[in-house]
N, CA, C and O atoms as a MOPAC input file, in Angstrom:
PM7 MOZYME 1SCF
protein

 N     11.60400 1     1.60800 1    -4.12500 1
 C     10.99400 1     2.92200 1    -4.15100 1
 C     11.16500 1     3.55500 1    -5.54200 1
 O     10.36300 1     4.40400 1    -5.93200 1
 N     12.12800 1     3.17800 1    -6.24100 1
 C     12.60000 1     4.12700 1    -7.42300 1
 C     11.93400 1     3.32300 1    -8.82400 1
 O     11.98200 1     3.80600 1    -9.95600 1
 N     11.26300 1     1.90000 1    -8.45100 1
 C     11.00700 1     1.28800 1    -9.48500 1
 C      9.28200 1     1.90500 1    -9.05700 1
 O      8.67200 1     2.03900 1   -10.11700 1
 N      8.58100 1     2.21000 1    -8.09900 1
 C      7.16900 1     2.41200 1    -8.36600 1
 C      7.38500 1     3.58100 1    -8.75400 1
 O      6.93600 1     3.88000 1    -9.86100 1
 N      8.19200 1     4.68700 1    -7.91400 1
 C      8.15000 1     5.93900 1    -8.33000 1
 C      8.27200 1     5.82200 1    -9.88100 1
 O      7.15100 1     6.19000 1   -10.23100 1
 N      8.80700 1     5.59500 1   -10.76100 1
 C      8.98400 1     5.23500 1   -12.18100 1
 C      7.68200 1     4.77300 1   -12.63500 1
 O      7.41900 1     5.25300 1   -13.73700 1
 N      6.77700 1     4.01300 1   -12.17700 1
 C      5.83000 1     3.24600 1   -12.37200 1
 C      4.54200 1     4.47400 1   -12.48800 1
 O      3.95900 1     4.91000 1   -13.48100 1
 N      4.40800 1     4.77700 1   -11.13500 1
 C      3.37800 1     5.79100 1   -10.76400 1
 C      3.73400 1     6.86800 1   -11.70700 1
 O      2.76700 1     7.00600 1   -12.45500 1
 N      4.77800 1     7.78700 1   -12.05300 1
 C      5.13300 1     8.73600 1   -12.80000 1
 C      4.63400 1     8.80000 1   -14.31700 1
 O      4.24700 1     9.79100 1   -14.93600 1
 N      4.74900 1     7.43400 1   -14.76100 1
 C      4.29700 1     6.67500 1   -16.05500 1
 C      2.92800 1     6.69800 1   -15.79500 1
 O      2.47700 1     6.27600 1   -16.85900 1
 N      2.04500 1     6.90100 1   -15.12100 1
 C      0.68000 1     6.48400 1   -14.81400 1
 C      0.58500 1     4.52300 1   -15.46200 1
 O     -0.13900 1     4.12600 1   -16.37600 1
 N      1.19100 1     3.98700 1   -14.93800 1
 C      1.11300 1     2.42900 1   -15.19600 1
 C      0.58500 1     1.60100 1   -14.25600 1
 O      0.16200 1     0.48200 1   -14.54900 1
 N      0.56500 1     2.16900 1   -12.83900 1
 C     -0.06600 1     1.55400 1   -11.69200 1
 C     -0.24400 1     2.92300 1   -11.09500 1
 O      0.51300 1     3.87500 1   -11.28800 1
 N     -1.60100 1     2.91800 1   -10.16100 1
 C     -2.20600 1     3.96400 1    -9.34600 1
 C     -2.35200 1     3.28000 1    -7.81500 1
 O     -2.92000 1     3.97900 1    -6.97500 1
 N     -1.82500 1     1.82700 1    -7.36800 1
 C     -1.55800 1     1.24800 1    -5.99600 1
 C     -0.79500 1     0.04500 1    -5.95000 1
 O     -0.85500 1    -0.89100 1    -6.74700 1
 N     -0.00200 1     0.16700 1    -4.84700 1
 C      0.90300 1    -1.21400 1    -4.74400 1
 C      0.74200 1    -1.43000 1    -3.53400 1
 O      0.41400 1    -0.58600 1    -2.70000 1
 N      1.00900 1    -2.84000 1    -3.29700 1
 C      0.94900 1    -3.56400 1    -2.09400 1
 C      2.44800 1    -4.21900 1    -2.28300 1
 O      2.84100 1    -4.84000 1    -3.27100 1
 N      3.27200 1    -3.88600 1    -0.93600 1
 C      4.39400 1    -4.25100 1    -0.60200 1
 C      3.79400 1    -4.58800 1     0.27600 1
 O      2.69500 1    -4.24000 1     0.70800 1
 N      4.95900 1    -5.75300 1     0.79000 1
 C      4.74900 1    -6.97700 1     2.24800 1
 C      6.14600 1    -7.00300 1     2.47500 1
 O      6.94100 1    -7.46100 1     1.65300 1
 N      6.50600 1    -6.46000 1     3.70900 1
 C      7.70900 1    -6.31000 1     4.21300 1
 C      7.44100 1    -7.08600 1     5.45900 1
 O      6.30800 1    -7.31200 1     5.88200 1
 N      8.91200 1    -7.61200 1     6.20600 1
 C      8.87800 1    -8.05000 1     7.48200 1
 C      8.66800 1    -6.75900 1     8.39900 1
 O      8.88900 1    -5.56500 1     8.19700 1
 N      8.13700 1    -7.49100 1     9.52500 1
 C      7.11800 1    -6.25900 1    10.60900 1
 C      8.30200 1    -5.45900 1    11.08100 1
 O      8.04000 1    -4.28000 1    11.31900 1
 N      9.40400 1    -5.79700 1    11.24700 1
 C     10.25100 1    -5.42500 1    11.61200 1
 C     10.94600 1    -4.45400 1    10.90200 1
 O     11.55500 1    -3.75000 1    11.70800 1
 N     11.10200 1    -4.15000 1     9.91700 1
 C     11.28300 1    -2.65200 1     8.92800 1
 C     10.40300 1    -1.97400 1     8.10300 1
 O     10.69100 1    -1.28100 1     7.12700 1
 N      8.76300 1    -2.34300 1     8.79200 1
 C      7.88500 1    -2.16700 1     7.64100 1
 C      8.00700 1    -0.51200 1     8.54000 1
 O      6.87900 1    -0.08300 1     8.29600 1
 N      8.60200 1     0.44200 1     9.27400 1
 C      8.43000 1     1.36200 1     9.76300 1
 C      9.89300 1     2.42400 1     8.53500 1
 O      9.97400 1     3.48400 1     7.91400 1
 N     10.60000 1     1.39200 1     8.79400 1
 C     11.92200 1     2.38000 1     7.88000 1
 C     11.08100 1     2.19400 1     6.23400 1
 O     10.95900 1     3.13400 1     5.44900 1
 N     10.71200 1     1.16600 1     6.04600 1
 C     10.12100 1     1.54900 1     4.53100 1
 C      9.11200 1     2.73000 1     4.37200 1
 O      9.28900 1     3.58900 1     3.50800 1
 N      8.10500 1     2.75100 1     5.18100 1
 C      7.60300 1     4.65200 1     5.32600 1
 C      8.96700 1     4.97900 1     5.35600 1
 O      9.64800 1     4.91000 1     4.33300 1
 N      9.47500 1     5.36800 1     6.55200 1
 C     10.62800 1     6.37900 1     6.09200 1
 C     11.31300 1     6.75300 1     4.48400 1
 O     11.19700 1     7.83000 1     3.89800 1
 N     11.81100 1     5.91500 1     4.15000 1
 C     12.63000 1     5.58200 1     3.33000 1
 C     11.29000 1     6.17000 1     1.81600 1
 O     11.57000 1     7.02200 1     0.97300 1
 N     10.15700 1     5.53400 1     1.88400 1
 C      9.10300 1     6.08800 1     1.21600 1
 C      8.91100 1     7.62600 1     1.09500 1
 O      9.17400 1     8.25300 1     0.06900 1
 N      8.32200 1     8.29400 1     2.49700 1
 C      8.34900 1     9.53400 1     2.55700 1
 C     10.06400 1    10.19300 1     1.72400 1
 O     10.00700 1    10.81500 1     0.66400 1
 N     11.29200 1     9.93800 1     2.35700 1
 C     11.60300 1    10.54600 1     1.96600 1
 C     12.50200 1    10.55900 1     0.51500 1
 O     13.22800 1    11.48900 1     0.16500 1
 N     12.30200 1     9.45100 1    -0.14800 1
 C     12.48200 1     9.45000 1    -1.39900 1
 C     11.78000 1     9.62400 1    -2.36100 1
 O     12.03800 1     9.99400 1    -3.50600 1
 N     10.54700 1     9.24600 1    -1.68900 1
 C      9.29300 1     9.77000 1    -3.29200 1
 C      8.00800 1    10.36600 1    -2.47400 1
 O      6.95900 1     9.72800 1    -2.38600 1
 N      8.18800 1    11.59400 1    -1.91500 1
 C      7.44100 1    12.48900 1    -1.29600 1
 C      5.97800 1    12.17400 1    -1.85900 1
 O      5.07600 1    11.82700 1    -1.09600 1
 N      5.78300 1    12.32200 1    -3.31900 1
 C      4.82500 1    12.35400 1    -3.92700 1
 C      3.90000 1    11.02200 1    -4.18400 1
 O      3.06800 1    11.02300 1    -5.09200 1
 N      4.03800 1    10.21800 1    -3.57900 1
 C      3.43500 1     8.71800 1    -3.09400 1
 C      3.20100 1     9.11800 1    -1.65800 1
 O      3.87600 1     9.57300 1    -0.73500 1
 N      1.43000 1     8.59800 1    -1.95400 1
 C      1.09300 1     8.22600 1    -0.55800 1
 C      1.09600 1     6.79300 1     0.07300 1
 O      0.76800 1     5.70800 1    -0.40800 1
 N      1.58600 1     7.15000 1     1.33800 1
 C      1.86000 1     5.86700 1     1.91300 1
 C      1.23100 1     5.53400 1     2.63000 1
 O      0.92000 1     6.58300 1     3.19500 1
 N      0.41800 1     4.28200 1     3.41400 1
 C     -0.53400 1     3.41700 1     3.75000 1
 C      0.01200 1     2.30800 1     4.56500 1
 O      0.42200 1     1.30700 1     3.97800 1
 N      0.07000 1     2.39500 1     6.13000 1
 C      0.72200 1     1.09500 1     6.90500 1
 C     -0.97500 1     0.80100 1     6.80700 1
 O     -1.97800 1     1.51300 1     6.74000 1
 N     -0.68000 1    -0.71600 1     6.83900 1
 C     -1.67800 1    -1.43200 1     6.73000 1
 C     -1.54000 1    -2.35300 1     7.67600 1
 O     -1.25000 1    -3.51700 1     7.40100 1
 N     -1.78000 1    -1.82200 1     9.17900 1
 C     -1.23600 1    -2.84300 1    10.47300 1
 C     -2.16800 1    -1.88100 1    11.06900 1
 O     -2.48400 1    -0.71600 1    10.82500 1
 N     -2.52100 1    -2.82300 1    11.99200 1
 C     -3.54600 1    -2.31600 1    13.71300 1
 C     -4.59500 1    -2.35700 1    13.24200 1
 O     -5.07600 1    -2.90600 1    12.25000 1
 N     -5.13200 1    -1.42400 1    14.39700 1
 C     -6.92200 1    -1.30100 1    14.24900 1
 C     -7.34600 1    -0.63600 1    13.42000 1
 O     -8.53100 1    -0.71600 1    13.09500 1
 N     -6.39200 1     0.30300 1    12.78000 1
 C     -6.79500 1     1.08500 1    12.02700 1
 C     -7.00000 1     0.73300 1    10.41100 1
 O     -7.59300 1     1.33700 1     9.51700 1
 N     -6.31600 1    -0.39900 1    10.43300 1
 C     -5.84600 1    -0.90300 1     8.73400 1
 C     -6.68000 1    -0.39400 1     7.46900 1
 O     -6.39700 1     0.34000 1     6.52300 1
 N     -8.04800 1    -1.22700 1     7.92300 1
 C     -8.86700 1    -0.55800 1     7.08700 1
 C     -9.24100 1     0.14400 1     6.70800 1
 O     -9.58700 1     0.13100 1     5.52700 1
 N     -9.41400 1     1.32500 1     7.61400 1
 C     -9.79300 1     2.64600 1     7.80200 1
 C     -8.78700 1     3.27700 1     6.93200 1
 O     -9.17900 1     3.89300 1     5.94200 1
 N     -7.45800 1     3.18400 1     7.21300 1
 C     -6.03400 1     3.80900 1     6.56600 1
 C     -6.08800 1     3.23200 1     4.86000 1
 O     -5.48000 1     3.78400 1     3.94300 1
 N     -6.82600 1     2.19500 1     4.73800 1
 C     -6.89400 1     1.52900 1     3.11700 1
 C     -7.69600 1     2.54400 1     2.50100 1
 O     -7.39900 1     3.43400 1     1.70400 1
 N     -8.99800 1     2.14800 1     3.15300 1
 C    -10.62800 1     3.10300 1     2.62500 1
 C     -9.46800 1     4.85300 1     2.21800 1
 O     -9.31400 1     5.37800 1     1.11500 1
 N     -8.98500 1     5.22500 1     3.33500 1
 C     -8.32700 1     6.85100 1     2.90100 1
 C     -7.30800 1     6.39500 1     1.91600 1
 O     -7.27400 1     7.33900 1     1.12600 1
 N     -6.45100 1     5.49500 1     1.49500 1
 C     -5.77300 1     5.81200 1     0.36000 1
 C     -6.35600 1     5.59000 1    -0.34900 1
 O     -6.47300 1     6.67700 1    -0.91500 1
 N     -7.16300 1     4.63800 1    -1.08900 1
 C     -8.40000 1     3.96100 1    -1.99600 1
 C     -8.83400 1     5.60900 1    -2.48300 1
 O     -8.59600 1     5.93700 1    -3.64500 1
 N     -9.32700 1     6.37300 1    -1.74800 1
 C     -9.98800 1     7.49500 1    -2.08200 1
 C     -9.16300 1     8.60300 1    -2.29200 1
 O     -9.75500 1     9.64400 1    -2.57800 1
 N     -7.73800 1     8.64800 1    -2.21100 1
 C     -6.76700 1     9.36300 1    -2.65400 1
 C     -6.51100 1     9.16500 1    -4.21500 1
 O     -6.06700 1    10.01300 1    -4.98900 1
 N     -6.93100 1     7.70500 1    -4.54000 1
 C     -6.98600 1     7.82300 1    -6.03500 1
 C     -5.21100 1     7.17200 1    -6.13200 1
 O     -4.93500 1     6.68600 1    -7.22900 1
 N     -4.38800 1     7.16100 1    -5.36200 1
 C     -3.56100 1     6.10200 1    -5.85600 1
 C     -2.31800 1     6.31100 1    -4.56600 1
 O     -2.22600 1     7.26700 1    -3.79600 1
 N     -1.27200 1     4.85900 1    -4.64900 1
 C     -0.50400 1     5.24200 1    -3.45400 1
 C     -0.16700 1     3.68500 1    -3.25400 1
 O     -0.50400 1     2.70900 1    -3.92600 1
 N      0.76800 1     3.81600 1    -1.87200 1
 C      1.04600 1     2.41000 1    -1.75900 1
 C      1.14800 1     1.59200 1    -0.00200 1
 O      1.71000 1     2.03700 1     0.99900 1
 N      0.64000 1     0.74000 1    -0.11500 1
 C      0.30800 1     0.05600 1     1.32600 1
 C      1.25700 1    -0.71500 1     1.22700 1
 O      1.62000 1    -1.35300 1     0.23800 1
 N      1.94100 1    -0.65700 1     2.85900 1
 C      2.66200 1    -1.13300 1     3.14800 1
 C      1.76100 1    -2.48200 1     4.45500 1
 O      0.92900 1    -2.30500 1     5.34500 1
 N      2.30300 1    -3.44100 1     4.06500 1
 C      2.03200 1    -4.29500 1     5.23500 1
 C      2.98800 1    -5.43400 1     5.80100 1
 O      4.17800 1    -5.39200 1     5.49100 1
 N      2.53100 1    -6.39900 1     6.57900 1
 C      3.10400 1    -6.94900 1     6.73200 1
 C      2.80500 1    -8.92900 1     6.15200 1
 O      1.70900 1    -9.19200 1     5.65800 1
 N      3.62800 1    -9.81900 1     6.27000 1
 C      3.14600 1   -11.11400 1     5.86600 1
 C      2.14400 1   -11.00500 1     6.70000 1
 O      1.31100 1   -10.11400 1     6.53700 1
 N      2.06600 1   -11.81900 1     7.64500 1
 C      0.96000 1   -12.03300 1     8.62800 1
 C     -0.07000 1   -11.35000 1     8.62900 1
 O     -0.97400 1   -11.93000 1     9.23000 1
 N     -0.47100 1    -9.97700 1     8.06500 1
 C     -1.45100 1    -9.18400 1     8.18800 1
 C     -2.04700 1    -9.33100 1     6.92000 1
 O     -3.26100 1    -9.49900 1     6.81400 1
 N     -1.20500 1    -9.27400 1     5.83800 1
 C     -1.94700 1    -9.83400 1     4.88400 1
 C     -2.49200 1   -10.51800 1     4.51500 1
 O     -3.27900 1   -10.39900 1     3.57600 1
 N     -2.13300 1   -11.93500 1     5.44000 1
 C     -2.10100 1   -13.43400 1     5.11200 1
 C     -3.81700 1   -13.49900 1     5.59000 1
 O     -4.78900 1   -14.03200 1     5.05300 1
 N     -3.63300 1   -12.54500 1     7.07800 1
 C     -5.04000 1   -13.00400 1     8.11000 1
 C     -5.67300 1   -11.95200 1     7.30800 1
 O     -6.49200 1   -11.63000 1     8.17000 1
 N     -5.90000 1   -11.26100 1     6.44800 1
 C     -7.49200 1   -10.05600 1     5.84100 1
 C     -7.33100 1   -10.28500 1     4.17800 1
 O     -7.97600 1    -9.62300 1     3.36400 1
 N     -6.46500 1   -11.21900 1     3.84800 1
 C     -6.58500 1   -11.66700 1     2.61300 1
 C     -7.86500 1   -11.65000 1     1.97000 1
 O     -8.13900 1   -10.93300 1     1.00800 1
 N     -8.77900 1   -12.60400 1     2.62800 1
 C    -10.32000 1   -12.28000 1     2.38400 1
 C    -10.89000 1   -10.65700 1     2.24700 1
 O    -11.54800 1   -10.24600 1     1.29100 1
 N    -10.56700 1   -10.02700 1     3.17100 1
 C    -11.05400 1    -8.26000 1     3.43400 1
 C    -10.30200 1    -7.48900 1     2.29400 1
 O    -10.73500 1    -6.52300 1     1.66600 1
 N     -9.19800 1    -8.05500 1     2.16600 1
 C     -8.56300 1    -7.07700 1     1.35800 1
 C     -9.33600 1    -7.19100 1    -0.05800 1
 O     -9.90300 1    -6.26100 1    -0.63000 1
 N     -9.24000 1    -8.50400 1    -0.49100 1
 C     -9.79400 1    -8.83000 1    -2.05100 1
 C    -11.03500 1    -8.48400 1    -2.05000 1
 O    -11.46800 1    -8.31800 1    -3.19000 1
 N    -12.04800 1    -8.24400 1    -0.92400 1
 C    -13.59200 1    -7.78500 1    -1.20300 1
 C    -13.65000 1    -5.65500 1    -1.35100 1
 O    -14.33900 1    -4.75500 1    -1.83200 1
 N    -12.29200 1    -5.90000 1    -0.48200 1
 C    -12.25600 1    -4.09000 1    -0.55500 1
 C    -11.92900 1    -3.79600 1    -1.86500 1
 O    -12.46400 1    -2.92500 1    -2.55000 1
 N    -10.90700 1    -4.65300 1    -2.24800 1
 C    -10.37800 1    -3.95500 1    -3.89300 1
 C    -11.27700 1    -4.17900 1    -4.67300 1
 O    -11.47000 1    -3.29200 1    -5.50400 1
 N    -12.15600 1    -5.39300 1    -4.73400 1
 C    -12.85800 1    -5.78500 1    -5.55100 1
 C    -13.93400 1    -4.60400 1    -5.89000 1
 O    -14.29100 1    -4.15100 1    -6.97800 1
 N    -14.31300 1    -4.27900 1    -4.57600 1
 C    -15.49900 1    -3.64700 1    -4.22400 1
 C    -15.24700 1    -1.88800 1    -4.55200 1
 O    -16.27000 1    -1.20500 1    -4.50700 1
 N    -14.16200 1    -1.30000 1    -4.81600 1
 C    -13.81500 1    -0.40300 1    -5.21400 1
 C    -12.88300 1    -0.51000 1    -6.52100 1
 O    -11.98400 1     0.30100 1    -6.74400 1
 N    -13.17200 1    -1.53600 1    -7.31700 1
 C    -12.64700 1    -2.16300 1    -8.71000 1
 C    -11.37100 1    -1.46200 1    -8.53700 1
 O    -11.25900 1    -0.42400 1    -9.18800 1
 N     -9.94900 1    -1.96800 1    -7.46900 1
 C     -9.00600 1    -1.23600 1    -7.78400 1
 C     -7.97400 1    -2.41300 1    -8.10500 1
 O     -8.41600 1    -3.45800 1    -7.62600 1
 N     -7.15000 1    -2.54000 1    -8.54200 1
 C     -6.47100 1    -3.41300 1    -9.14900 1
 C     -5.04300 1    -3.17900 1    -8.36100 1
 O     -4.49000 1    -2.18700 1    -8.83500 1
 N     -4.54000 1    -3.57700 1    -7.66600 1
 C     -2.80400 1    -3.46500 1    -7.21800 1
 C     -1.81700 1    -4.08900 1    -7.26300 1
 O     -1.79800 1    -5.28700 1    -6.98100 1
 N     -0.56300 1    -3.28200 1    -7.70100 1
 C      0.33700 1    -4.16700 1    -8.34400 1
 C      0.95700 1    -4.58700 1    -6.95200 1
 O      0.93600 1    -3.86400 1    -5.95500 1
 N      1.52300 1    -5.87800 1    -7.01700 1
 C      2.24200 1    -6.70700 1    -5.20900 1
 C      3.78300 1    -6.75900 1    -6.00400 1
 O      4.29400 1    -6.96400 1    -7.10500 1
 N      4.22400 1    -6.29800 1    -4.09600 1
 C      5.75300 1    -6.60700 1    -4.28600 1
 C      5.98300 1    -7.22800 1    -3.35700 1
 O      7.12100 1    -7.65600 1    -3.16700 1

């Protein structure tokens, strides 16, 4: 959290993609919200995924959280969304 917050602050990256296990990808929001308020945060799981991407995408910068497996299966979706909104994201 303290290395994007540093990052984003710098204007050096405007989105990151973290891949956490499914199993604490809920405390990393937490832990997100409440250490760097000023990052928006983005679960990138369920039905909603996309929908929740498209709204940070248009926030203009922020960071999605997902999981392996979810990434693994929209890998394709994801790279046509970024592509398709020329956004570039740094992965952790």
């Amino acid at each position: 959290c303290f290395t994007l917050s540093v990052l984003f602050a710098k204007n050096l990256i405007r989105f990151a993609l973290v891949i956490v296990p499914k199993t604490i990808i809920e405390q990393w929001k937490s832990h997100f919200t409440q250490w760097c308020p000023n990052i928006n945060v983005c679960l990138y799981q369920g039905a909603k995924r996309m929908e929740n991407l498209q709204q940070l995408i248009q926030s203009k910068r922020g960071v999605v959280l997902s999981t392996y497996r979810t990434a693994d299966i929209d890998a394709a979706d994801l790279q046509r969304i970024l592509l398709n909104n020329q956004q570039k994201f740094y992965t952790l």
